[in-house]
C-alpha positions in Angstrom: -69.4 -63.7 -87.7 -65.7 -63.0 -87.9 -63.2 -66.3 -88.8 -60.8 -67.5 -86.1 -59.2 -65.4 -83.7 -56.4 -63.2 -85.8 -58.4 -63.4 -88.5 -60.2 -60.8 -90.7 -63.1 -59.4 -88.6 -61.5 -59.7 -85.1 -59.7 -56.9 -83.5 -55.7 -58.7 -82.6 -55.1 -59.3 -78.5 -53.4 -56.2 -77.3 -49.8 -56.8 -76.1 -49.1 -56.7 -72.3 -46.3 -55.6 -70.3 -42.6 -56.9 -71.0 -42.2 -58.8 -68.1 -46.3 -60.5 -68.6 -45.7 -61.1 -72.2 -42.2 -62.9 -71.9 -43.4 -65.4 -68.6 -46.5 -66.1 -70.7 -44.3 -68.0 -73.2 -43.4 -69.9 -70.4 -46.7 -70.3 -68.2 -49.4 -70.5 -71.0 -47.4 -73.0 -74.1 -49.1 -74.3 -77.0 -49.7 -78.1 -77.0 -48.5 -80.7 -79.5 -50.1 -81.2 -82.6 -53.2 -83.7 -82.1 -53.0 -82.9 -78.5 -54.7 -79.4 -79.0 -58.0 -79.7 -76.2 -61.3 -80.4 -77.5 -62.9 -76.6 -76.8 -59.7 -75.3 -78.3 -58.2 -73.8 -74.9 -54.7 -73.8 -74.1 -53.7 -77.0 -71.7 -51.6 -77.1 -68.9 -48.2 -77.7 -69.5 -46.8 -81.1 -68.5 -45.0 -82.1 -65.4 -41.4 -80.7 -65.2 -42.0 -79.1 -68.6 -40.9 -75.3 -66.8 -38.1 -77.1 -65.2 -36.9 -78.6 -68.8 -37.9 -75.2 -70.7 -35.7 -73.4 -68.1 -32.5 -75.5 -68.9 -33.3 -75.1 -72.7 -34.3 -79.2 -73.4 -38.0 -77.3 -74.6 -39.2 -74.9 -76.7 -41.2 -72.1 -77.0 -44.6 -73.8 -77.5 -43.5 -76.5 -74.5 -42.6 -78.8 -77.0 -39.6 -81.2 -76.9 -37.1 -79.9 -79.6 -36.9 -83.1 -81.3 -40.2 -83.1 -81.5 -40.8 -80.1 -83.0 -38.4 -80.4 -85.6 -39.9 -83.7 -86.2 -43.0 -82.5 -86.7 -44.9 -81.6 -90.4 -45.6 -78.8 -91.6 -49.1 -77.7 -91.6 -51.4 -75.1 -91.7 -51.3 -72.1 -88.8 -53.3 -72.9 -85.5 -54.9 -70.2 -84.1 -51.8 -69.2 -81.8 -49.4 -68.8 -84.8 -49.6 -65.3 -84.7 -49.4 -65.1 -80.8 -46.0 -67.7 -80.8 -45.0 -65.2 -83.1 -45.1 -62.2 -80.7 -44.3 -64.2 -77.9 -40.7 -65.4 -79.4 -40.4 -61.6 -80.7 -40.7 -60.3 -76.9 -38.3 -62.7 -75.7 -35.6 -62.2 -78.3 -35.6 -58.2 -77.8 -35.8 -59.2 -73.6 -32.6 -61.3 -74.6 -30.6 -58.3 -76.6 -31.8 -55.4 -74.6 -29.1 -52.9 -73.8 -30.8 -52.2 -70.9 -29.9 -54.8 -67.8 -32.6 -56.5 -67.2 -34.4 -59.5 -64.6 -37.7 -60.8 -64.0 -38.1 -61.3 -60.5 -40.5 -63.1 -58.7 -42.6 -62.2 -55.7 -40.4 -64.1 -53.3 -38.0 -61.9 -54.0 -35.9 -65.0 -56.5 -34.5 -64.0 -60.5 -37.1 -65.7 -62.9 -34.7 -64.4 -65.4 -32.3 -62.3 -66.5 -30.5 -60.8 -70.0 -27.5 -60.4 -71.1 -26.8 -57.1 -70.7 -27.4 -57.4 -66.8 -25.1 -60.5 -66.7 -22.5 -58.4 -68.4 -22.6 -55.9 -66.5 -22.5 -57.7 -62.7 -20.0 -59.7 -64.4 -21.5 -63.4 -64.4 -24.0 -65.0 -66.5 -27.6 -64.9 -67.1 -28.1 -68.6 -65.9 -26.3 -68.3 -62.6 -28.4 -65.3 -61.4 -31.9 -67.9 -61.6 -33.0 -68.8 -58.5 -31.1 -66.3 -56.7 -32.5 -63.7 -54.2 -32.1 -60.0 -55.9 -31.8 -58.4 -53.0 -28.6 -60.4 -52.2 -27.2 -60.1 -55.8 -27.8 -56.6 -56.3 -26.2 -56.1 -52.1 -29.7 -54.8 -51.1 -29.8 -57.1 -48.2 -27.0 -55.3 -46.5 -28.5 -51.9 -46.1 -31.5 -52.3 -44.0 -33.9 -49.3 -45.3 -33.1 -50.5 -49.0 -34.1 -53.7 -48.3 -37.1 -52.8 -46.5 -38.0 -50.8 -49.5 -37.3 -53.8 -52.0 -39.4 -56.2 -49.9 -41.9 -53.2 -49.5 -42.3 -53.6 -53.7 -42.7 -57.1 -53.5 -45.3 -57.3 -50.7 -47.2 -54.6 -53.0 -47.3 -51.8 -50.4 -45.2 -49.8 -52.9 -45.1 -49.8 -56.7 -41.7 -48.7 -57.0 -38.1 -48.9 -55.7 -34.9 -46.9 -56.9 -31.5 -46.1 -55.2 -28.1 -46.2 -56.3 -25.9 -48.9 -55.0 -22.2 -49.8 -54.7 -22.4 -53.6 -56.1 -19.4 -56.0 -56.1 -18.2 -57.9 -59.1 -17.3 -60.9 -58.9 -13.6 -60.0 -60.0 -13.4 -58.1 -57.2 -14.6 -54.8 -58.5 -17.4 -52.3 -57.4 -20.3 -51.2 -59.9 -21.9 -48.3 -58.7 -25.5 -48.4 -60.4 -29.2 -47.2 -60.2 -31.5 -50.0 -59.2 -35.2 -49.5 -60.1 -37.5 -52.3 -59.1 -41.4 -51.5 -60.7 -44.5 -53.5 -59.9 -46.9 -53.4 -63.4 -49.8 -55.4 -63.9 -48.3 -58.8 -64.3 -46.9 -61.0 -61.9 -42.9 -60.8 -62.1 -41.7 -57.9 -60.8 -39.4 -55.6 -63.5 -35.7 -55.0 -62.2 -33.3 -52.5 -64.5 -30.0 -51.8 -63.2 -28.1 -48.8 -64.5 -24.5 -48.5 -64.2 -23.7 -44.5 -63.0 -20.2 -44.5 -62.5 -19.5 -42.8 -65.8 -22.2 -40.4 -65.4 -21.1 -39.4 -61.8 -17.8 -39.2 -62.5 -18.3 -36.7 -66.1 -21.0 -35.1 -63.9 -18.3 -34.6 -60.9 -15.6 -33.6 -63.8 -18.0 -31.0 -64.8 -19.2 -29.6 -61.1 -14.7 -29.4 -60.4 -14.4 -27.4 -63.5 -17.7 -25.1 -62.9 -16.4 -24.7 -59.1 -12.7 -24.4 -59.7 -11.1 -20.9 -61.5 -9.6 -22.1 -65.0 -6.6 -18.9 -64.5 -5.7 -20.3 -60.9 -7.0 -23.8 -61.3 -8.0 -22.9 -57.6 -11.5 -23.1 -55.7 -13.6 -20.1 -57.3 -16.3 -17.3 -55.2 -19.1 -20.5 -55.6 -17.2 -23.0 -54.2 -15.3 -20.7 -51.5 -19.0 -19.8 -50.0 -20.1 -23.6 -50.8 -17.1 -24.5 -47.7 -17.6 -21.3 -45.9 -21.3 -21.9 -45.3 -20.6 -25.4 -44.4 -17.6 -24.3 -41.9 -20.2 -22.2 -40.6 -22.9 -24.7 -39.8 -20.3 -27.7 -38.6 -18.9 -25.8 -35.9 -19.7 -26.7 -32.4 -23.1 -24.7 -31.9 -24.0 -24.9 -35.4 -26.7 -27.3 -37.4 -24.3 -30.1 -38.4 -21.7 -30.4 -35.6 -19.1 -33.6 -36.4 -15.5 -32.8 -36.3 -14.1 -34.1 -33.0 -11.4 -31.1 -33.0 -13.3 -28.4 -33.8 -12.4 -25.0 -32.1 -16.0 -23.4 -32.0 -13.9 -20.5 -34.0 -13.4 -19.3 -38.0 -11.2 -16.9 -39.1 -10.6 -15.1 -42.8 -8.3 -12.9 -44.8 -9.4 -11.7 -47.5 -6.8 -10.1 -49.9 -6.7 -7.7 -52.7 -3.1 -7.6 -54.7 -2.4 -3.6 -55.1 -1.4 -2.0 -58.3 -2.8 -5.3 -60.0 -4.6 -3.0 -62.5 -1.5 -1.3 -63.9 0.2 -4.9 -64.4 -2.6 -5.6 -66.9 -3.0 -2.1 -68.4 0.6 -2.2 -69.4 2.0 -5.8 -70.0 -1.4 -7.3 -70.9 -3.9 -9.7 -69.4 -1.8 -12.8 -70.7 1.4 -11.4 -68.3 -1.3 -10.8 -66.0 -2.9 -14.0 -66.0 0.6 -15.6 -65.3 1.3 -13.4 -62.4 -2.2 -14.4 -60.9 -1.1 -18.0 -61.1 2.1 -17.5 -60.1 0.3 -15.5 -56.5 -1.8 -18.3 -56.0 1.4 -21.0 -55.9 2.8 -18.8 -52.8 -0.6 -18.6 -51.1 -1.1 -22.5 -51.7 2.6 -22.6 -50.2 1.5 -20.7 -47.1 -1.9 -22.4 -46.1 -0.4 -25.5 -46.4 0.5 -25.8 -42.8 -2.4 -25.6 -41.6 -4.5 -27.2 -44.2 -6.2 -23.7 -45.0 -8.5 -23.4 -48.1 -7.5 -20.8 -50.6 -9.6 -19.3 -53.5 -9.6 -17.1 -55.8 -12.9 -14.9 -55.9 -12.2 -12.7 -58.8 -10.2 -10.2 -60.5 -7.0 -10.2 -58.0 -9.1 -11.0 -55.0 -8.0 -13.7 -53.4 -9.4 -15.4 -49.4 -7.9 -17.9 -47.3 -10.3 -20.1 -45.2 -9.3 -20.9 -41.7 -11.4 -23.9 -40.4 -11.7 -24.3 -36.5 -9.1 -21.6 -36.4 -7.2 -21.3 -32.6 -7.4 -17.4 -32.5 -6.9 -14.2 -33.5 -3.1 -14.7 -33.4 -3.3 -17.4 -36.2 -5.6 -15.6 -38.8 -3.1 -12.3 -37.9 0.1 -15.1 -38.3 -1.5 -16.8 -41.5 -1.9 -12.8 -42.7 2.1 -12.1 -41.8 3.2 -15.1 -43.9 1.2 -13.8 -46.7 2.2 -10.6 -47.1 5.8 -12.2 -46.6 5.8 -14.3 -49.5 3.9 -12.1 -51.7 7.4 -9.3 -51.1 9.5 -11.8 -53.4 9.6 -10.6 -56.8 7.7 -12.5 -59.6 9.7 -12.9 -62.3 6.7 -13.7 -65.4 7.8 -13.6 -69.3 11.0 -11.5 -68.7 9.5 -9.0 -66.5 10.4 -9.1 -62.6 7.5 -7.7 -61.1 6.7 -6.4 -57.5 3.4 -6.9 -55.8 1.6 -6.1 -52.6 -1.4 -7.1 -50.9 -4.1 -5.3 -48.5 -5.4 -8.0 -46.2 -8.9 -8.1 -44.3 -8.8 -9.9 -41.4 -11.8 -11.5 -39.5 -11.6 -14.1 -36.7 -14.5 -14.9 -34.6 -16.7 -17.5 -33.0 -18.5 -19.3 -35.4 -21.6 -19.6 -33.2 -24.0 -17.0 -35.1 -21.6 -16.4 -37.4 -23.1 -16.5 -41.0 -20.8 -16.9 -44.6 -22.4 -13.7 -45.8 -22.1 -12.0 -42.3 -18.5 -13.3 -42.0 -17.5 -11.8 -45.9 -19.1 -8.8 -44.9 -16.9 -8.0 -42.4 -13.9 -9.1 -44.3 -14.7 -6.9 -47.2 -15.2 -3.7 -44.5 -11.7 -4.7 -42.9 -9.9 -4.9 -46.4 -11.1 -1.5 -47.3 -9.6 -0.3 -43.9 -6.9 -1.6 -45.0 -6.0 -0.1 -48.3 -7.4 3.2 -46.7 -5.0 2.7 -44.2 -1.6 2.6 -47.3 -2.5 -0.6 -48.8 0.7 -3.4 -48.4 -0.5 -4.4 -45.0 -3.4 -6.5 -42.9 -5.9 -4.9 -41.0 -7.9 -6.7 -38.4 -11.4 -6.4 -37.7 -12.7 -4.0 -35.2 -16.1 -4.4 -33.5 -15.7 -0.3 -33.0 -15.1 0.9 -35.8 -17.4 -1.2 -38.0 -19.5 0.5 -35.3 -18.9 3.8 -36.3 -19.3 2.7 -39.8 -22.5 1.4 -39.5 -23.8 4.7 -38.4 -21.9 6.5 -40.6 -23.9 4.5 -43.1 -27.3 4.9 -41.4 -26.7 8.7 -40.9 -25.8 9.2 -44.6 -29.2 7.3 -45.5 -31.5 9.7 -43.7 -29.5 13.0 -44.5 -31.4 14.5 -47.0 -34.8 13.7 -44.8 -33.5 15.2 -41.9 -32.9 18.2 -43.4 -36.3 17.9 -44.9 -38.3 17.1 -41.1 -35.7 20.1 -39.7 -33.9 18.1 -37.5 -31.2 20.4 -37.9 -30.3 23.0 -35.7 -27.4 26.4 -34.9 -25.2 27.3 -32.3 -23.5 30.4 -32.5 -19.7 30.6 -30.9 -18.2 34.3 -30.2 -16.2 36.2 -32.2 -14.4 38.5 -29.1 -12.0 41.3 -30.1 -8.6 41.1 -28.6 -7.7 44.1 -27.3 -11.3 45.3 -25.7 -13.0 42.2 -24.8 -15.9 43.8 -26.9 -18.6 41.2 -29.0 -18.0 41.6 -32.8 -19.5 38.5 -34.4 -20.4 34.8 -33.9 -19.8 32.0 -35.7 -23.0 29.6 -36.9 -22.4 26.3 -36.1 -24.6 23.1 -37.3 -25.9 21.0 -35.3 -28.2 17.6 -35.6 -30.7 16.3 -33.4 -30.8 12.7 -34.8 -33.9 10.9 -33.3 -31.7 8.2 -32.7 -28.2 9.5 -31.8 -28.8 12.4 -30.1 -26.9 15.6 -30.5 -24.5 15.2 -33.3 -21.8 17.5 -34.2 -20.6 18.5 -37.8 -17.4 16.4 -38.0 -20.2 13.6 -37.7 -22.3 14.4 -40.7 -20.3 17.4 -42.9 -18.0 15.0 -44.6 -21.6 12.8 -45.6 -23.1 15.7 -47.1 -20.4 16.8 -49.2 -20.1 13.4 -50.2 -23.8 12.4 -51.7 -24.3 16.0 -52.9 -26.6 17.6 -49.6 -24.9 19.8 -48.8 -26.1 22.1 -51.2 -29.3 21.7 -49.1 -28.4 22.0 -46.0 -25.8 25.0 -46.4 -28.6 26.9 -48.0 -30.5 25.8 -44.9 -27.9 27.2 -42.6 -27.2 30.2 -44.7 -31.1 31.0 -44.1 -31.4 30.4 -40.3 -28.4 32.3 -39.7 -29.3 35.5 -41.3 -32.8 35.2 -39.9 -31.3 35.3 -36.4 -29.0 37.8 -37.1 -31.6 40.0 -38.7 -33.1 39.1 -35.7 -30.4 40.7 -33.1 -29.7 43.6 -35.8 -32.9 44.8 -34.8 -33.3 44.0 -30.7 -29.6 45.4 -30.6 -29.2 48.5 -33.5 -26.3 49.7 -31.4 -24.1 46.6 -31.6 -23.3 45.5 -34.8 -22.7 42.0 -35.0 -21.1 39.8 -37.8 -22.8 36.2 -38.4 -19.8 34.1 -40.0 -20.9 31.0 -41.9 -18.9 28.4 -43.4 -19.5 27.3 -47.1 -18.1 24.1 -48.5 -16.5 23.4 -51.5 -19.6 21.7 -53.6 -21.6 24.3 -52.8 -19.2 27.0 -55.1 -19.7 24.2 -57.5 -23.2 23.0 -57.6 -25.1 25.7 -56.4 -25.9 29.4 -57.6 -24.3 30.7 -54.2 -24.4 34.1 -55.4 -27.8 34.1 -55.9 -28.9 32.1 -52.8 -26.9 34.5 -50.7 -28.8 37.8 -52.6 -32.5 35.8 -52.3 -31.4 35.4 -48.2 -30.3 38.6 -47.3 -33.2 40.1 -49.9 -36.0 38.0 -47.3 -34.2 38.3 -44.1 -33.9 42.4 -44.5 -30.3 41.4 -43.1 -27.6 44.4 -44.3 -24.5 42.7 -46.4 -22.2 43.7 -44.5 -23.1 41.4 -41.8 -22.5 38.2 -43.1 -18.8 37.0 -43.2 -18.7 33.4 -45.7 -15.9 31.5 -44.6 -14.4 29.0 -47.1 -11.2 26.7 -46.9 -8.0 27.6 -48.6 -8.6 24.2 -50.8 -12.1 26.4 -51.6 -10.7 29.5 -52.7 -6.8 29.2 -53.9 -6.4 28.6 -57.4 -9.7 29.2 -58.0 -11.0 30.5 -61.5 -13.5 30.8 -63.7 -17.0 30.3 -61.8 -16.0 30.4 -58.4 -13.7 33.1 -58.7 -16.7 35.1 -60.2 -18.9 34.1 -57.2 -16.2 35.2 -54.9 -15.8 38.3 -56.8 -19.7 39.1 -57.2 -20.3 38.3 -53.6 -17.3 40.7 -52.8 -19.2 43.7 -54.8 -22.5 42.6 -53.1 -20.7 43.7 -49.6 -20.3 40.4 -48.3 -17.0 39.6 -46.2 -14.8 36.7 -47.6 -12.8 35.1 -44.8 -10.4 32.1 -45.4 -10.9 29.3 -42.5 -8.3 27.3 -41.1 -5.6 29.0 -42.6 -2.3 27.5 -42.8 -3.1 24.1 -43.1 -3.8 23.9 -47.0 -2.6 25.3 -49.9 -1.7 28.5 -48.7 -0.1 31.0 -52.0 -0.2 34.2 -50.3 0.6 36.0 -53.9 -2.1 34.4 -55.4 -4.3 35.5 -52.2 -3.7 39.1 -53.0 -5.6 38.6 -55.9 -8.8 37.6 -54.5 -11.7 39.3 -52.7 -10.8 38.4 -49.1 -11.4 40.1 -46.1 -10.4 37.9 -43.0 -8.1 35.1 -42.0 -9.1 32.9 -39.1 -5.6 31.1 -38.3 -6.3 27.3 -37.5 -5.6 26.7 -34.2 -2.9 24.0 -34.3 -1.0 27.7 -34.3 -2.2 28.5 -31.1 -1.3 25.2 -29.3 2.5 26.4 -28.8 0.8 29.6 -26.6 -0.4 27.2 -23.8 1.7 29.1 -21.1 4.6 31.3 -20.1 6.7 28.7 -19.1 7.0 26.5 -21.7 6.3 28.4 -24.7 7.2 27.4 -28.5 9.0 30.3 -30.3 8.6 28.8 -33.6 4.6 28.7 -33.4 4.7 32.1 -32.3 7.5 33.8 -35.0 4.7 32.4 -37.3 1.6 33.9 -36.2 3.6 37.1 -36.0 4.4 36.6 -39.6 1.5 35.4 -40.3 -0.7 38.7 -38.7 1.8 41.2 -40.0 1.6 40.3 -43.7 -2.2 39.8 -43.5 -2.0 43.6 -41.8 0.2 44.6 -44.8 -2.8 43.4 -47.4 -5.6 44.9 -45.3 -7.0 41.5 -44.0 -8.0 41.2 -40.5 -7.3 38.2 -38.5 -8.7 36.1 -35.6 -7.0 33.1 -33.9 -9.2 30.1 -33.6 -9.0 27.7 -30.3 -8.2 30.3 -27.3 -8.6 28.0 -24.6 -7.2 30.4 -21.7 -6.2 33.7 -20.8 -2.2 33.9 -21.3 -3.3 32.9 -24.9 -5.5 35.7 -25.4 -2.9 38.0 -24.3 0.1 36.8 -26.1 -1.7 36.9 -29.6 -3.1 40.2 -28.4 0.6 41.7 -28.1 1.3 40.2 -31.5 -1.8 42.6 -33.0 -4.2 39.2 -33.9 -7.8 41.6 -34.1 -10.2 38.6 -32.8 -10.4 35.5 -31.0 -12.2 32.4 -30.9 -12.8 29.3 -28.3 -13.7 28.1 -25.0 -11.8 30.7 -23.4 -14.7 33.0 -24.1 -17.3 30.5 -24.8 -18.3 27.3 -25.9 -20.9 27.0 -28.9 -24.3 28.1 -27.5 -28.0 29.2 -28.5 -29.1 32.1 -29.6 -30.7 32.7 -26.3 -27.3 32.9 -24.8 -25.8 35.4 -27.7 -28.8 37.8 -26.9 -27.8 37.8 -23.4 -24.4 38.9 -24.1 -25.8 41.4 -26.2 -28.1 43.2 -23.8 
């Protein structure tokens, strides 16, 4: 039915691939005119006609070029249309951008473009004929030429790697070499050149990993070398540097009073002086080849790769703080900084980047709690003791709730006739974990994160129960039950109404329970706790100032308030050790001290009476009670009862 192929009726031959299409021009030529076969196939080319096509002397349908110019004019063969396409896929082969080869099987260029012979720097028709593993410097590298040879053999359909290639001019290409297998018979070779995009793409990782105030290494970067100083050291994943130490150290330092720099000259002056910081620290770990980086704000670490010691992360820490005492002069200002510095040298064994910042971050806080403007090294023991400061603050507020709390009661003695007139209640916790712990453990915890609200209305409880408890076994004896009450809990807390709900359950009279709050509690108090104080005064509850004489002590404004008691802190009482070498000072105090308290109707007990010449001497002065291990250590309510029978 249809006419002849091309024609109206017939579907067109699809194209094939690039590299099929363009040897086909070669492989598969039209004949002649007159020479066209009988059946209308397409003949063999001629003897040496792919040798003669090769160097140009023939054209694209095999044909001699004189020849076909010679030749008339007539109407289209059948192929027309496919000449047509054939030329068309060898012109845009020719003029791709892309670089560009055939290569054969064996591994030898069938041809290459333009663009590739540009771009290795020599031309198309001295690459054909020439292995592509050699030109491209495959052949050198003995897994990349596996792999090439691997494509051509047809175990895989595709090779690409990125290769260093020499010019001929004596320069080195670094490209992407993709070798593809398709369903033709050449094999497809591109080669990219990189170097342009690595080197933007390396421009843009320095300026992503570099601080843009500081121009130095930034917080990503700093981690990127501390995680790797981590694993190359001897024990770790990637060992290789013949003089490693096994060891890393760290400061980490944070510039004190930075704040008020930028608060009051700006962030521009500020900006300067962080620049002009980093210069001096540059200047310092130069020696010894130390990385420095800028993490943020005015923190700043230095990196101490297979560091010798803790004398050289301590030395590196000196020179630091050293260089950072020389003025800055920055836009007409001469400014003065300082630096807190965090310390950390170890063994790198086990030692991991966010393990080894952790510690440096702890030790940098020790040291600006320490005064700021100096280094603090790390301290196995007392990151200890922070770590369970940590884990106890966690599980406060639990304990409290499972009652793992629990009271001792210490004696409250009167001077001059040995009799029992009161105890003081004294926290304890039975951590699961830690044991016993006493309150200079866990008070300062609670008062921080707010619980002890809860557990001084625990304690307030407990200790009226007992004490309600030995009212009634001992009716004869009277017996005071002191308890102490922190600051937040005048704050946050109804006290007044606690205590009246406690002593309304517990049946326990008013008059025996003594609050005893800290002269930081109670002087210059106003407005709601001075009206707790003052309702818990007209309640009948006793008001006693603890530790006196180590706070704020305004003895005019003390007359004011509802107080009933002084307990003198015992650093007074140290100077009464013994007869022979006494300290007149202490004692002219506490004399003082009692007599005015006597003069304003306040009674007052000496805390810490370790031993009997002690007792004795503040009894002569007139002190009315006394308090420590000279009568008795804390103990359980078992132990009060028996004192009491």
């Amino acid at each position: 039915m249809g006419g002849p192929s091309g024609g109206p009726g017939v579907e067109p031959e699809s194209p094939e691939s690039t590299a099929h299409v363009i040897t086909q021009s070669n492989a598969s030529p039209s004949l002649p005119r007159g020479d066209e076969p009988r059946d209308g196939g397409a003949a063999d080319p001629g003897p040496g006609d792919a040798e003669r096509r090769d160097a140009g002397l023939l054209d694209a349908d095999a044909r001699p070029r004189e020849a076909a110019a010679a030749a008339p004019a007539g109407p289209a063969s059948p192929a027309g249309p496919r000449e047509s396409e054939l030329r068309d896929y060898r012109a845009a082969f020719a003029i791709a951008r892309s670089a560009m080869a055939l290569v054969d099987p064996d591994g030898t260029v069938l041809a290459a473009n333009t663009a590739l012979g540009a771009l290795l720097g020599t031309s198309p028709e001295r690459m054909r004929s020439e292995d592509a593993d050699t030109l491209l410097g495959l052949s050198g590298d003995r897994h990349a030429d596996a792999a090439f040879h691997d494509v051509l053999d047809g175990r895989r359909d595709k090779l690409s790697c990125t290769r260093r290639i020499g010019r001929p001019d004596g320069s080195v290409l670094r490209a992407e070499i993709t070798l593809a297998r398709g369903d033709a018979r050449p094999l497809l070779l591109t080669v990219e050149d990189v170097g342009e995009r690595d080197a933007l793409r390396e421009q843009l990782r320095h300026l992503r990993m570099h601080d843009p105030v500081t121009l130095l290494p930034n917080r990503a970067l700093f981690f990127e070398r501390l995680a790797e100083a981590c694993e190359t050291a001897p024990g770790g994943r990637h060992q290789h540097s013949a003089r490693a130490t096994g060891r890393i150290g760290l400061c980490y330092l944070d510039l004190d009073g930075f704040k008020a720099v930028n608060d009051t000259l700006g962030h521009r002056v500020g900006d300067e002086l962080l620049a002009a910081v980093a210069g001096r620290l540059l200047v310092c770990a130069e020696p010894g080849g130390h990385l420095v980086a800028r993490l943020g704000g005015d923190e700043f670490a230095l990196l101490l790769r297979d560091s010798t010691g803790t004398g050289q992360a301590t030395a590196l820490a000196e020179a630091v703080q050293a260089a950072l005492q020389q003025p800055f002069d920055i836009a007409g200002h001469r400014l003065a900084v300082s630096a807190s510095i965090g310390v950390v040298e170890r063994e790198a064994a086990g030692t991991s980047a966010t393990g080894l910042m952790q510690a440096a971050d702890t030790t940098l806080y020790w040291a600006k709690a320490d005064g700021k403007a100096r280094w603090t090294l790390f301290d196995p023991e007392r990151n200890e003791h922070r770590m369970t400061r940590q884990a106890l603050s966690r599980t406060l507020r639990q304990a409290i709730e499972r009652g793992e709390f629990v009271l001792d009661y210490q004696p409250l003695v009167a001077l001059d006739t040995g009799e029992l007139r009161g105890v003081e209640a004294l926290v304890r916790w039975e951590h699961p974990h830690f044991g016993r712990l006493a309150p200079n453990r866990f008070i300062g915890l609670a008062e921080e994160d707010g619980s002890i609200v809860q557990l001084g209305r625990w304690v307030l409880g407990e200790s009226c129960r007992q004490a309600r408890v030995w009212q009634q076994a001992y009716p004869r004896t009277p017996l005071v039950v002191s308890v102490n009450v922190a600051v937040r809990q005048m704050w946050d807390s109804d006290l007044v109404a606690d205590v009246a709900a406690i002593l309304r359950e517990t049946g326990l009279p008013a008059r025996l329970l003594q609050l005893e709050l800290t002269e930081s509690a109670v002087m210059g108090s106003a407005g709601r706790p001075l009206q707790a104080l003052q309702a818990l005064h007209e309640m009948g509850v006793r008001i006693a100032i603890d530790d006196f004489g180590t706070g704020y002590s305004n003895l005019a404004y003390m007359s004011r308030l509802p107080v009933s008691a002084l307990k003198l802190d015992g650093s007074f009482v140290q100077g009464f050790r013994s007869d022979e070498h006494p300290n007149p000072a202490d004692e002219t105090i506490v004399e003082a001290l009692v007599d005015l308290a006597h003069r304003l109707g306040l009674t007052v007990t000496a805390e810490c009476v370790e031993n009997a010449q002690q007792a004795e001497r503040l009894r002569r002065i007139g002190c009315d009670t006394g308090q420590g291990w000279h009568y008795s250590r804390p103990v359980e309510p078992e132990a009060i009862s028996r004192l009491l029978a």
